[in-house]
PyMOL Python script that loads the backbone (N, CA, C, O; Angstrom):
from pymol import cmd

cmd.read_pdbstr("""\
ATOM      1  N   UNK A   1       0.851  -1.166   0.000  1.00  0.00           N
ATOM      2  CA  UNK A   1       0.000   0.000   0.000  1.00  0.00           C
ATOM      3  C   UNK A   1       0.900   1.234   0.000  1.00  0.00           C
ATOM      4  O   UNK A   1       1.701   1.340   0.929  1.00  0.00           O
ATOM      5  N   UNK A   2       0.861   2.057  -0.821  1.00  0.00           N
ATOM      6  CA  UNK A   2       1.826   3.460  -1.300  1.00  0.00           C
ATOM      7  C   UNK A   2       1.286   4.717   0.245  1.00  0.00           C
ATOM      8  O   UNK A   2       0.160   5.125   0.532  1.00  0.00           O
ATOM      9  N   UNK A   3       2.005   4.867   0.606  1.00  0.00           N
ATOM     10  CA  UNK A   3       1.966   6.174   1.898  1.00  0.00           C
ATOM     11  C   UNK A   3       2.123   7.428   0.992  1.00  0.00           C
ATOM     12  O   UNK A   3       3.188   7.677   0.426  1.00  0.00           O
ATOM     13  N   UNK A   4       1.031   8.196   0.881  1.00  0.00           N
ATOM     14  CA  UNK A   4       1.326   9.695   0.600  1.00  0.00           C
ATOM     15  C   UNK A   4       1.470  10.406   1.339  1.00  0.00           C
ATOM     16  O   UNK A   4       0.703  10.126   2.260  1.00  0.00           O
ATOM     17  N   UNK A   5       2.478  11.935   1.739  1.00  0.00           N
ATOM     18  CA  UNK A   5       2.626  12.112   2.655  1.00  0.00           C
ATOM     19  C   UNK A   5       2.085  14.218   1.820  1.00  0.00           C
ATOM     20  O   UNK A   5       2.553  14.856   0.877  1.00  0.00           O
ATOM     21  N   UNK A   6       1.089  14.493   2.722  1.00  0.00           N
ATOM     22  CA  UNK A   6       0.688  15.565   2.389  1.00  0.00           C
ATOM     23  C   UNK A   6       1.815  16.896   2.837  1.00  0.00           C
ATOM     24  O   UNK A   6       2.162  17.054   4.007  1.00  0.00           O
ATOM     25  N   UNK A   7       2.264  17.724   1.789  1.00  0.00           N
ATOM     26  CA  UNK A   7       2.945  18.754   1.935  1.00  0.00           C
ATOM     27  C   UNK A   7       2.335  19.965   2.415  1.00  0.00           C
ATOM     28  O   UNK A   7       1.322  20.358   1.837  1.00  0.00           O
ATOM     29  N   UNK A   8       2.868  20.709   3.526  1.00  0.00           N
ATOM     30  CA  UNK A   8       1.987  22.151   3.512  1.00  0.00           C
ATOM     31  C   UNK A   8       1.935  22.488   2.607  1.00  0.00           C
ATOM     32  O   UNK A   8       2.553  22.028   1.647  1.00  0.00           O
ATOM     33  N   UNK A   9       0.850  23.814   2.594  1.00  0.00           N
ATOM     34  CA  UNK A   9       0.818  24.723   1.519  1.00  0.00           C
ATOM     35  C   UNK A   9       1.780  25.528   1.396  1.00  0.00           C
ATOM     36  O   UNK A   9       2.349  25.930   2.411  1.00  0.00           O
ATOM     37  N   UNK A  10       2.111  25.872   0.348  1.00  0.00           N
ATOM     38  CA  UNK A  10       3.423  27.105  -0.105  1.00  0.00           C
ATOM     39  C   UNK A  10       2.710  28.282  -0.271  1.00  0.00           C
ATOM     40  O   UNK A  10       1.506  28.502  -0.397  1.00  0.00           O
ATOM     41  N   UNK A  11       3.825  29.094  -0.243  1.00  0.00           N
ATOM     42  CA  UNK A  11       3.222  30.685  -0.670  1.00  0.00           C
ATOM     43  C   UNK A  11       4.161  30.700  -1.336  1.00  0.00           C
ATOM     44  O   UNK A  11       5.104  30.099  -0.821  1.00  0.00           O
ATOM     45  N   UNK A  12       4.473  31.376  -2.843  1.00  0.00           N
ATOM     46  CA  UNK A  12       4.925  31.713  -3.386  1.00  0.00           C
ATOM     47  C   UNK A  12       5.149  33.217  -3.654  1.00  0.00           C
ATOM     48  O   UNK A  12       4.363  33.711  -4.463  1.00  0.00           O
ATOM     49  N   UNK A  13       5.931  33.900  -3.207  1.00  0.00           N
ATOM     50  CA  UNK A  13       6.009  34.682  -3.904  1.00  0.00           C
ATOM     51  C   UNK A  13       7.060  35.760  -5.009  1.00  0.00           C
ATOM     52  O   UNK A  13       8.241  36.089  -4.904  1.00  0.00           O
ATOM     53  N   UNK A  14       6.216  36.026  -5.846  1.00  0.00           N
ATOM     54  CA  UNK A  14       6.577  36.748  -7.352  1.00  0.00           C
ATOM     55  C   UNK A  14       7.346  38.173  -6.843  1.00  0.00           C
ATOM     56  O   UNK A  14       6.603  38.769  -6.064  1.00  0.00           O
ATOM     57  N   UNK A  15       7.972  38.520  -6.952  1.00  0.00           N
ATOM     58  CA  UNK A  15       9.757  39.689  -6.842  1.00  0.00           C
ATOM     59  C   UNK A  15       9.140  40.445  -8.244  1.00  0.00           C
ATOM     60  O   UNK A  15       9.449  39.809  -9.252  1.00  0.00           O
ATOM     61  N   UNK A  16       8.405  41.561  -8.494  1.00  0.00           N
ATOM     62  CA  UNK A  16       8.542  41.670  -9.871  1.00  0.00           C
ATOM     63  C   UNK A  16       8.781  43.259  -9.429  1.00  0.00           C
ATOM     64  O   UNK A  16       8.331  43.891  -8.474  1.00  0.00           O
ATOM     65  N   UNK A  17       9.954  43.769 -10.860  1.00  0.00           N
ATOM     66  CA  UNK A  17      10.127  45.223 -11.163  1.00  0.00           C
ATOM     67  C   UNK A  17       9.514  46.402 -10.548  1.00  0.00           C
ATOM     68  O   UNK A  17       8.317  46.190 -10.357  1.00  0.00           O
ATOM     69  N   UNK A  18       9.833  47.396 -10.224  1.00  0.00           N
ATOM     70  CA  UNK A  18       8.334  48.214  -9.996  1.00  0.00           C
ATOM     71  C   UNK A  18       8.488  49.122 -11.392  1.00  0.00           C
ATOM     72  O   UNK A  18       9.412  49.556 -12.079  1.00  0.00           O
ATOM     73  N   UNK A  19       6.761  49.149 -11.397  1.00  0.00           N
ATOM     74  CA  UNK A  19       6.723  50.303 -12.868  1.00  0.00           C
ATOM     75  C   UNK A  19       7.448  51.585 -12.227  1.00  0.00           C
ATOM     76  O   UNK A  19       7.748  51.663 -11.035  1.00  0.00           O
ATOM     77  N   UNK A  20       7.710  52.684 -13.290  1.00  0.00           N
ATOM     78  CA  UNK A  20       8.755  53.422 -12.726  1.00  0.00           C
ATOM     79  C   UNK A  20       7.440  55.179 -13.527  1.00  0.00           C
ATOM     80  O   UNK A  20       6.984  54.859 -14.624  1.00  0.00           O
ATOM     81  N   UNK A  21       7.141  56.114 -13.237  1.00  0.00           N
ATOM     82  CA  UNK A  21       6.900  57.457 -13.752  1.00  0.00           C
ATOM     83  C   UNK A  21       7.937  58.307 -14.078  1.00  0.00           C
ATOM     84  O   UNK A  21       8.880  58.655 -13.366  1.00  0.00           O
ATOM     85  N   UNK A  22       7.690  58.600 -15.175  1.00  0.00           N
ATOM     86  CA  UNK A  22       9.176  59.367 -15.365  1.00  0.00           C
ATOM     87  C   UNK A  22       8.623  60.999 -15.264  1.00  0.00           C
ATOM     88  O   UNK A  22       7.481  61.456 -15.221  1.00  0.00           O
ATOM     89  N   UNK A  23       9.903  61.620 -15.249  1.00  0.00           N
ATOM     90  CA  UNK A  23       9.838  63.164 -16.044  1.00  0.00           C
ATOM     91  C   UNK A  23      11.411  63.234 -17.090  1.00  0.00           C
ATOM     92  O   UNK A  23      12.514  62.707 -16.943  1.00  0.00           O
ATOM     93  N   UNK A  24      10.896  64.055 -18.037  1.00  0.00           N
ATOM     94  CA  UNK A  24      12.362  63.974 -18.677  1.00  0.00           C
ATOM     95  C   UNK A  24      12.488  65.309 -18.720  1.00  0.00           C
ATOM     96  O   UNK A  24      11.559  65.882 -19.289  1.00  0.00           O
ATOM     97  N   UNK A  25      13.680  66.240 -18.131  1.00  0.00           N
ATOM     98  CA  UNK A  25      13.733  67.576 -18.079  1.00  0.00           C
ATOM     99  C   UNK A  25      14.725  67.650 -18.971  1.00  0.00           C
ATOM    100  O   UNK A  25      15.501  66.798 -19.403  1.00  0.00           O
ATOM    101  N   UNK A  26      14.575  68.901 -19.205  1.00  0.00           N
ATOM    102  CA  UNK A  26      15.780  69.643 -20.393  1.00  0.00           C
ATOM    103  C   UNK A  26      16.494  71.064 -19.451  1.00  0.00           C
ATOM    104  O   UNK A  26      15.972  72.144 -19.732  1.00  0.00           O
ATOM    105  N   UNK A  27      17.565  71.098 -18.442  1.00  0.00           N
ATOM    106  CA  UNK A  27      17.971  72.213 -18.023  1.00  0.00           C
ATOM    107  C   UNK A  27      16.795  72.263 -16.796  1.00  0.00           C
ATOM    108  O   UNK A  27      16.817  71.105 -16.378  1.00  0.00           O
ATOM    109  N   UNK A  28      15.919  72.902 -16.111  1.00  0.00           N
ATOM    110  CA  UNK A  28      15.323  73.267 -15.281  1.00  0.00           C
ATOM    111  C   UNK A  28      13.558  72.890 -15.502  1.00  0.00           C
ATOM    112  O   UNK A  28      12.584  72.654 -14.788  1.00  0.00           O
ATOM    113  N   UNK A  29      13.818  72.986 -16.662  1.00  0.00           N
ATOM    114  CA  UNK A  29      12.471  72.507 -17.778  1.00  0.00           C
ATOM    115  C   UNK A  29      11.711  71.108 -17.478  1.00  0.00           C
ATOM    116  O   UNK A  29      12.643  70.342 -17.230  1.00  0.00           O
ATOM    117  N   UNK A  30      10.763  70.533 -17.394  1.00  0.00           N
ATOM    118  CA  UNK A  30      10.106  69.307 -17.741  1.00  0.00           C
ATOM    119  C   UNK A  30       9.783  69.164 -18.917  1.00  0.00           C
ATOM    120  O   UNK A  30       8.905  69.954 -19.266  1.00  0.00           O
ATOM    121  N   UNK A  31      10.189  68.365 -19.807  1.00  0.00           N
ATOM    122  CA  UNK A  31       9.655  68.525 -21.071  1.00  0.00           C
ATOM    123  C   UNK A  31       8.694  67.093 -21.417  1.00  0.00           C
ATOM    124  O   UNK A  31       8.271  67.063 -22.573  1.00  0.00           O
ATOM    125  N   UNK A  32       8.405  66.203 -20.746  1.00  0.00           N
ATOM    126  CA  UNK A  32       7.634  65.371 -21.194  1.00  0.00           C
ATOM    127  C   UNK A  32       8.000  64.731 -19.696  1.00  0.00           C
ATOM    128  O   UNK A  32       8.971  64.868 -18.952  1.00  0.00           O
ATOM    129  N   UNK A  33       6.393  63.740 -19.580  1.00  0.00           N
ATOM    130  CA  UNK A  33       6.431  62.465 -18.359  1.00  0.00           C
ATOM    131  C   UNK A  33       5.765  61.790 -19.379  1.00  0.00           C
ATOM    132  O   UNK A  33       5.567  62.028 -20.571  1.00  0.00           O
ATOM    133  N   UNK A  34       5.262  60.266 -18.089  1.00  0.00           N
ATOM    134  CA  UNK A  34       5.284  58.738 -18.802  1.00  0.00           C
ATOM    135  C   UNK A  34       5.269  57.676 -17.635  1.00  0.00           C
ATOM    136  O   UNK A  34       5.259  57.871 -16.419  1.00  0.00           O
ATOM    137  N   UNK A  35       5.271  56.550 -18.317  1.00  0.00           N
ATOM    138  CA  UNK A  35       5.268  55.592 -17.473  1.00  0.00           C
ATOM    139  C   UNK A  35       6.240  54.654 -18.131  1.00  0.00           C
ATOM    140  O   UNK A  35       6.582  54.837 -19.299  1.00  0.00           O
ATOM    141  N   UNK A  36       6.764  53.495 -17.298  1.00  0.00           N
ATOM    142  CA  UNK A  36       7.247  52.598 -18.231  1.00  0.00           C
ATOM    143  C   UNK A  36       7.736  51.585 -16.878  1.00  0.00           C
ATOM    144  O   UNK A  36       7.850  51.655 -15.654  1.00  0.00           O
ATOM    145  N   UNK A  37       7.892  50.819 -17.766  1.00  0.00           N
ATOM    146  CA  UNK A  37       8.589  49.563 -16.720  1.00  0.00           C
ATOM    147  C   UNK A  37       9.778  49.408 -17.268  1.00  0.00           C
ATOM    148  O   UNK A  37      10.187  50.061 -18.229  1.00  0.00           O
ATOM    149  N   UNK A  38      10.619  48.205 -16.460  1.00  0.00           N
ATOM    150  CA  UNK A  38      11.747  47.947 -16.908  1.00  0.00           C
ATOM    151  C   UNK A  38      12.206  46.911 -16.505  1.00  0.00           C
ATOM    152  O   UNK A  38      12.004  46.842 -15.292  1.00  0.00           O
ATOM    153  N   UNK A  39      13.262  45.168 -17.266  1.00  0.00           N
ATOM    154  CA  UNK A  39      13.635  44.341 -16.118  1.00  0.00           C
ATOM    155  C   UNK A  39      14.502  44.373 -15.311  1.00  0.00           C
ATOM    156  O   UNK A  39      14.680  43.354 -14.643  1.00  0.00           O
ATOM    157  N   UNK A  40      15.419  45.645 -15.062  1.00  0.00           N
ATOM    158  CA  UNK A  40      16.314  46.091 -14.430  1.00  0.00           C
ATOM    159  C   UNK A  40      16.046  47.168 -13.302  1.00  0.00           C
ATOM    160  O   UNK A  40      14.929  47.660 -13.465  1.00  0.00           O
ATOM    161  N   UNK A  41      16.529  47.545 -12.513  1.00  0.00           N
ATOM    162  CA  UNK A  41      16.598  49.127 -12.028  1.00  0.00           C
ATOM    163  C   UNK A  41      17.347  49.974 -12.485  1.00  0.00           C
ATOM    164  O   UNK A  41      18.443  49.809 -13.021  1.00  0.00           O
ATOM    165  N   UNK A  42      16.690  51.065 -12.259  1.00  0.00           N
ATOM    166  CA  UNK A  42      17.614  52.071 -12.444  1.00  0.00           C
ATOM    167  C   UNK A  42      18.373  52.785 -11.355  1.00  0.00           C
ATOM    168  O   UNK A  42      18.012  53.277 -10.286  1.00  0.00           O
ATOM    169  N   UNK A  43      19.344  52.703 -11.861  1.00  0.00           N
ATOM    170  CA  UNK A  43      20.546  53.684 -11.084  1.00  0.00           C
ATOM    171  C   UNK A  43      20.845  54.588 -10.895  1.00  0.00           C
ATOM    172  O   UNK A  43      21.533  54.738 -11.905  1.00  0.00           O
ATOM    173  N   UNK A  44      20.978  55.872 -10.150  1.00  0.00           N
ATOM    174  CA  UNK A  44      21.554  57.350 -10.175  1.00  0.00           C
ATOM    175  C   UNK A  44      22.279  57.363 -10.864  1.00  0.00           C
ATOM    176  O   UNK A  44      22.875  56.297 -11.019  1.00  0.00           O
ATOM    177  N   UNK A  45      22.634  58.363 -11.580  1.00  0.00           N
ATOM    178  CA  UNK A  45      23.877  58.187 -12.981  1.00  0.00           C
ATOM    179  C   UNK A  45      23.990  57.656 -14.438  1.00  0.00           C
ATOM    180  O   UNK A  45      24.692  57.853 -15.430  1.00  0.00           O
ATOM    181  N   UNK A  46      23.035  56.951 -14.095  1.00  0.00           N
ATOM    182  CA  UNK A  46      23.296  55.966 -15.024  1.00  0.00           C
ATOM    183  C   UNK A  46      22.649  56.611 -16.761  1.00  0.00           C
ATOM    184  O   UNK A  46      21.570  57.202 -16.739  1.00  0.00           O
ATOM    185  N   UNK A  47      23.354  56.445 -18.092  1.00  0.00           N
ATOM    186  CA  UNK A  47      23.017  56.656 -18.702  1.00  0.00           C
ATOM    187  C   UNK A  47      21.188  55.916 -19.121  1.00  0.00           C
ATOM    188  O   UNK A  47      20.618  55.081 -18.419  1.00  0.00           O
ATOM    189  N   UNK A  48      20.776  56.368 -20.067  1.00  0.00           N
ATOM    190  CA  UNK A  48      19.579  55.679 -20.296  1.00  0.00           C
ATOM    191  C   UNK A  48      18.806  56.437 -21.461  1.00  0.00           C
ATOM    192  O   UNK A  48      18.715  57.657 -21.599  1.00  0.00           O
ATOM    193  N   UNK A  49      18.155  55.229 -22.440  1.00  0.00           N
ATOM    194  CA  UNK A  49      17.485  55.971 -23.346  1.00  0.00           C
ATOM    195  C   UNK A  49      15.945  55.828 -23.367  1.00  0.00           C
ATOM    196  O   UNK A  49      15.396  54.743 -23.562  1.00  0.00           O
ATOM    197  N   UNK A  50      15.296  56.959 -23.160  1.00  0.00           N
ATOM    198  CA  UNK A  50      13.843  56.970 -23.067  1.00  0.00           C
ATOM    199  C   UNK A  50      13.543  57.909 -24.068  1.00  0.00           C
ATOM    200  O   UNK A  50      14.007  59.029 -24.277  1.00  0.00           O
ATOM    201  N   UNK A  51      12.326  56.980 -24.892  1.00  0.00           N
ATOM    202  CA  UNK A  51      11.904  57.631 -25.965  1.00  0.00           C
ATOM    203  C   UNK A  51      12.379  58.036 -26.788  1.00  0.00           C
ATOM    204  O   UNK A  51      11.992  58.970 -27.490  1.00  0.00           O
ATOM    205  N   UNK A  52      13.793  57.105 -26.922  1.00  0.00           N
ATOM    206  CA  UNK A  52      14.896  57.309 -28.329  1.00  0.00           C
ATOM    207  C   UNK A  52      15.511  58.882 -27.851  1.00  0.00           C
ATOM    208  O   UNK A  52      16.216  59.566 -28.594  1.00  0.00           O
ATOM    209  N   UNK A  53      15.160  59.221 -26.696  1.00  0.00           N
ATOM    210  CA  UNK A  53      16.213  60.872 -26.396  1.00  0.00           C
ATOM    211  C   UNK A  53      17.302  59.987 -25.259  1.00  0.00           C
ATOM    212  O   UNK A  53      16.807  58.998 -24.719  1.00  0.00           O
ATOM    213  N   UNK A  54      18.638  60.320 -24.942  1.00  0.00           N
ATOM    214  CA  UNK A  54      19.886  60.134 -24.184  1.00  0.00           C
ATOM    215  C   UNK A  54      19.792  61.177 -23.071  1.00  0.00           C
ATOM    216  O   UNK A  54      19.546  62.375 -23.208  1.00  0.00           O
ATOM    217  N   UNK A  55      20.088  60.342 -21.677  1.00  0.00           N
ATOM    218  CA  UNK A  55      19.630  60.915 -20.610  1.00  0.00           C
ATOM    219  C   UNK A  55      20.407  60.620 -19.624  1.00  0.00           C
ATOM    220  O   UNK A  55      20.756  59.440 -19.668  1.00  0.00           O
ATOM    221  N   UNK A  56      20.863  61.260 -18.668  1.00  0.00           N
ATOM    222  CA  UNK A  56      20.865  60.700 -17.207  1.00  0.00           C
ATOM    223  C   UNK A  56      20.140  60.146 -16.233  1.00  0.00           C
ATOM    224  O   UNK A  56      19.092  59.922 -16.838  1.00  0.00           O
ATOM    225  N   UNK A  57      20.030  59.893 -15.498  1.00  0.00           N
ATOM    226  CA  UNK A  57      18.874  59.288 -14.294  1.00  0.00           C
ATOM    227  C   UNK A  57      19.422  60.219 -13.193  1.00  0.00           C
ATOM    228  O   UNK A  57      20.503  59.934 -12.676  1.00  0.00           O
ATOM    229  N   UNK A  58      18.761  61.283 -12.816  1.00  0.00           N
ATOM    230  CA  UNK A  58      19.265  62.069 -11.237  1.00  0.00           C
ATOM    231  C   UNK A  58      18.526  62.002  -9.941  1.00  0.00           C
ATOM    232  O   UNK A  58      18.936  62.376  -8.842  1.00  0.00           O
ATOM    233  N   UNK A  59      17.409  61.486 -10.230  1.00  0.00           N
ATOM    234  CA  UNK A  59      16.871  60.767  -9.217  1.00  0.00           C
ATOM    235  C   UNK A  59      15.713  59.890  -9.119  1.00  0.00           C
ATOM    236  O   UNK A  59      14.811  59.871  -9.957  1.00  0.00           O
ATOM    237  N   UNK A  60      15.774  58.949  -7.764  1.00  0.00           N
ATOM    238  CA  UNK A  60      14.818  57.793  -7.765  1.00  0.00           C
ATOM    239  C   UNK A  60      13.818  57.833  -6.337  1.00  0.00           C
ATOM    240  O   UNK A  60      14.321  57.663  -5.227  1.00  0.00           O
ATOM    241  N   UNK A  61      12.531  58.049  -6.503  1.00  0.00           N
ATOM    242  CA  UNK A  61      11.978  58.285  -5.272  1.00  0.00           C
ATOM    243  C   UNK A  61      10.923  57.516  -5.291  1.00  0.00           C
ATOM    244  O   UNK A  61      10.407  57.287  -6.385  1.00  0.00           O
ATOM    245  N   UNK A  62      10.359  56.939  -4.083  1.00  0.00           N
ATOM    246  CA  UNK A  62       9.128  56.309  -3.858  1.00  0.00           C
ATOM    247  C   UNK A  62       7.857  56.893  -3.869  1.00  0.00           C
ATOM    248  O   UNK A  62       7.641  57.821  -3.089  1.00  0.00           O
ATOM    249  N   UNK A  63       7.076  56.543  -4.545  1.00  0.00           N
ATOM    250  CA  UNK A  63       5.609  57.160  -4.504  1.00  0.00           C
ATOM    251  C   UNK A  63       4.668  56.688  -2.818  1.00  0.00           C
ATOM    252  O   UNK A  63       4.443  55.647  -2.201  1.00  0.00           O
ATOM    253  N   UNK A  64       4.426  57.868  -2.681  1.00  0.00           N
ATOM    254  CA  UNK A  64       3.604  56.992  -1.462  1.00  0.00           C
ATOM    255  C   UNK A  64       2.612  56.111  -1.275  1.00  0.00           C
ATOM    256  O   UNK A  64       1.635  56.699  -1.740  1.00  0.00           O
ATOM    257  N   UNK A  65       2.358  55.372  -0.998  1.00  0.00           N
ATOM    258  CA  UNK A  65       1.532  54.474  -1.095  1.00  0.00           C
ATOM    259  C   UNK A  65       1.302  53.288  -2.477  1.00  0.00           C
ATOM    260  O   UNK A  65       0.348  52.510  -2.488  1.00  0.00           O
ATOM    261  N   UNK A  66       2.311  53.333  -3.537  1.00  0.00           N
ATOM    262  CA  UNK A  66       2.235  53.028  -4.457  1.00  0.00           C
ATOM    263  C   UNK A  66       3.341  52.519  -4.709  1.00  0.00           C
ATOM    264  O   UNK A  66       4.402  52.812  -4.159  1.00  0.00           O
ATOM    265  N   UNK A  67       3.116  51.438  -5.859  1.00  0.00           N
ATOM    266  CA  UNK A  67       4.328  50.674  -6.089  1.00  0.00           C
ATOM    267  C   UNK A  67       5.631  50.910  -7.333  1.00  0.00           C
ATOM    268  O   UNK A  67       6.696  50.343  -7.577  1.00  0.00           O
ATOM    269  N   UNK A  68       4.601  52.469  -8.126  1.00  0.00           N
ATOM    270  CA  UNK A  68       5.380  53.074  -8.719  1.00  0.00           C
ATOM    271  C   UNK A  68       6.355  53.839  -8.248  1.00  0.00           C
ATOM    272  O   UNK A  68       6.092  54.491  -7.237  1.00  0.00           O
ATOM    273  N   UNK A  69       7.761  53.962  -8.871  1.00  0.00           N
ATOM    274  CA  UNK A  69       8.794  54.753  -8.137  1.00  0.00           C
ATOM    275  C   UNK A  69       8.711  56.586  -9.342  1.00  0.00           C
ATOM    276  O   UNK A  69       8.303  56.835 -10.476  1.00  0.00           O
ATOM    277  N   UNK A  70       9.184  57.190  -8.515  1.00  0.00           N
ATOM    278  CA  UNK A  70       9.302  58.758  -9.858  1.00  0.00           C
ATOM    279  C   UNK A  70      10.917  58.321  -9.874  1.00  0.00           C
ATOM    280  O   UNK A  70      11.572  57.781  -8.982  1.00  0.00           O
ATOM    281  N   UNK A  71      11.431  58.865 -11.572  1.00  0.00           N
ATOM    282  CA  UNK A  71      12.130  58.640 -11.662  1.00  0.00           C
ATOM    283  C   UNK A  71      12.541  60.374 -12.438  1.00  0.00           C
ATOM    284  O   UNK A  71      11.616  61.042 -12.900  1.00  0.00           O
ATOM    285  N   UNK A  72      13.609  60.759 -12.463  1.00  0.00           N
ATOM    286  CA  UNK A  72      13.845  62.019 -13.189  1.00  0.00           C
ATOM    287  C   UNK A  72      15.194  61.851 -13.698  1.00  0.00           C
ATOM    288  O   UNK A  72      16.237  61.647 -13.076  1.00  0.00           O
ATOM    289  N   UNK A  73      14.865  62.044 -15.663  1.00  0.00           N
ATOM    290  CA  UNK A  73      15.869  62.203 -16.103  1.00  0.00           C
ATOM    291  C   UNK A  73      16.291  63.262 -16.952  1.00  0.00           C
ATOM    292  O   UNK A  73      15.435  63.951 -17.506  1.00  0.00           O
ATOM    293  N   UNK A  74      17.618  63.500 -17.140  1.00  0.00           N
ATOM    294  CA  UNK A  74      18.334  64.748 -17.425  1.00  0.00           C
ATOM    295  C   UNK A  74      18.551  64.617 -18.890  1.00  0.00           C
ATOM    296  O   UNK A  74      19.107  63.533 -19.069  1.00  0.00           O
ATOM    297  N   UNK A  75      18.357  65.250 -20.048  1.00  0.00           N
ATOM    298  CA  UNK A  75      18.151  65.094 -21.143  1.00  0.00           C
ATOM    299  C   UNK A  75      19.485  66.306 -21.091  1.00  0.00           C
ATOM    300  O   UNK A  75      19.761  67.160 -20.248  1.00  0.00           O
ATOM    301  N   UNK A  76      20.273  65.842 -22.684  1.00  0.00           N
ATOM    302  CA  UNK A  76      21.308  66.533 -22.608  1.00  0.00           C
ATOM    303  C   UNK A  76      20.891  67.435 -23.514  1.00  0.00           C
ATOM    304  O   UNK A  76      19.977  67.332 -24.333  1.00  0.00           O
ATOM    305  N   UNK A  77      21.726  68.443 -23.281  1.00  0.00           N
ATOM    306  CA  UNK A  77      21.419  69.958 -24.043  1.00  0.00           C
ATOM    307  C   UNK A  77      21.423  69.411 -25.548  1.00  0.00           C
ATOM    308  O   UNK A  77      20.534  69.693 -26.351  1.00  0.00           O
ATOM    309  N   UNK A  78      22.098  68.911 -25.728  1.00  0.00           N
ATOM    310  CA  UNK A  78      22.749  68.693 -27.353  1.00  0.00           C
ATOM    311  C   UNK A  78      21.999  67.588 -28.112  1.00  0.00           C
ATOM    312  O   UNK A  78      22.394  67.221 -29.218  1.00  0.00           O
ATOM    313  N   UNK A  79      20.700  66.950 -27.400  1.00  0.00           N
ATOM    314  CA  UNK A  79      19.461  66.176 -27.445  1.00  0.00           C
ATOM    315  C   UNK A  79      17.900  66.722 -27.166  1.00  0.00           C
ATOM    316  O   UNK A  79      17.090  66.093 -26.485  1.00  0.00           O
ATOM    317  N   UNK A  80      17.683  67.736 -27.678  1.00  0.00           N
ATOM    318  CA  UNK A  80      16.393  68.504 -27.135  1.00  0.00           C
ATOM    319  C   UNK A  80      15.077  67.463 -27.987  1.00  0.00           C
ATOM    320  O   UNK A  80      15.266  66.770 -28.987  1.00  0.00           O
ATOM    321  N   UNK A  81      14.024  67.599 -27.377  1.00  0.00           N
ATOM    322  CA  UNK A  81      12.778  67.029 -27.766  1.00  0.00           C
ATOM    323  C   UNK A  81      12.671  68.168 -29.050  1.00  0.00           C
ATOM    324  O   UNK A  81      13.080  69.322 -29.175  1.00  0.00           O
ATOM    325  N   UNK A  82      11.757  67.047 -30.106  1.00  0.00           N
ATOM    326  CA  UNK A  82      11.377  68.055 -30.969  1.00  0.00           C
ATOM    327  C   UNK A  82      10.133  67.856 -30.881  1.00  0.00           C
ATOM    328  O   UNK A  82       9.471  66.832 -30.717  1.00  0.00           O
ATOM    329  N   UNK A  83       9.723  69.531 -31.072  1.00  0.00           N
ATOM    330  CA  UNK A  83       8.554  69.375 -31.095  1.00  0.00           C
ATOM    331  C   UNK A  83       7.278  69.013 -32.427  1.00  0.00           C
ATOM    332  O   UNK A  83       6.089  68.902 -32.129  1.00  0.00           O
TER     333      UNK A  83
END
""", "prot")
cmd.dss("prot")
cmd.show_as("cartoon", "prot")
cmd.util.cbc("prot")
cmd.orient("prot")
């Protein structure tokens, strides 16, 4: 006769990205926001291309209550949005 031996239940849980809100400033300027996800984080410093424009990342902050982070990046002078 075969003995099954019942396993607790598991919890699993899923680690996923947080969506991120952007702003993309030009100099002092905001020139466009957004949303986006990503499978990485982002880093202070770190180069990055959003919306095909070249950027910095200067800062990363928590939304309150929410699982989106603000993210603000620095668009270089010599890369302006067109309008």
């Amino acid at each position: 006769m075969a003995r099954y031996t019942r396993m607790p239940n598991r919890v699993i849980t899923i680690i996923s990205m947080p969506d991120y809100r952007y702003e993309l400033r030009l100099a002092d300027e905001v020139v466009a926001t957004g949303h986006l996800t990503r499978d990485e984080p982002f880093d202070v410093g770190e180069h990055v291309v959003v919306n095909g424009h070249v950027g910095i990342v200067r800062s990363i902050e928590p939304r309150l209550g929410e699982r989106e982070l603000d993210v603000v990046v620095q668009l270089r002078a010599e890369d302006p949005l067109e309008t």
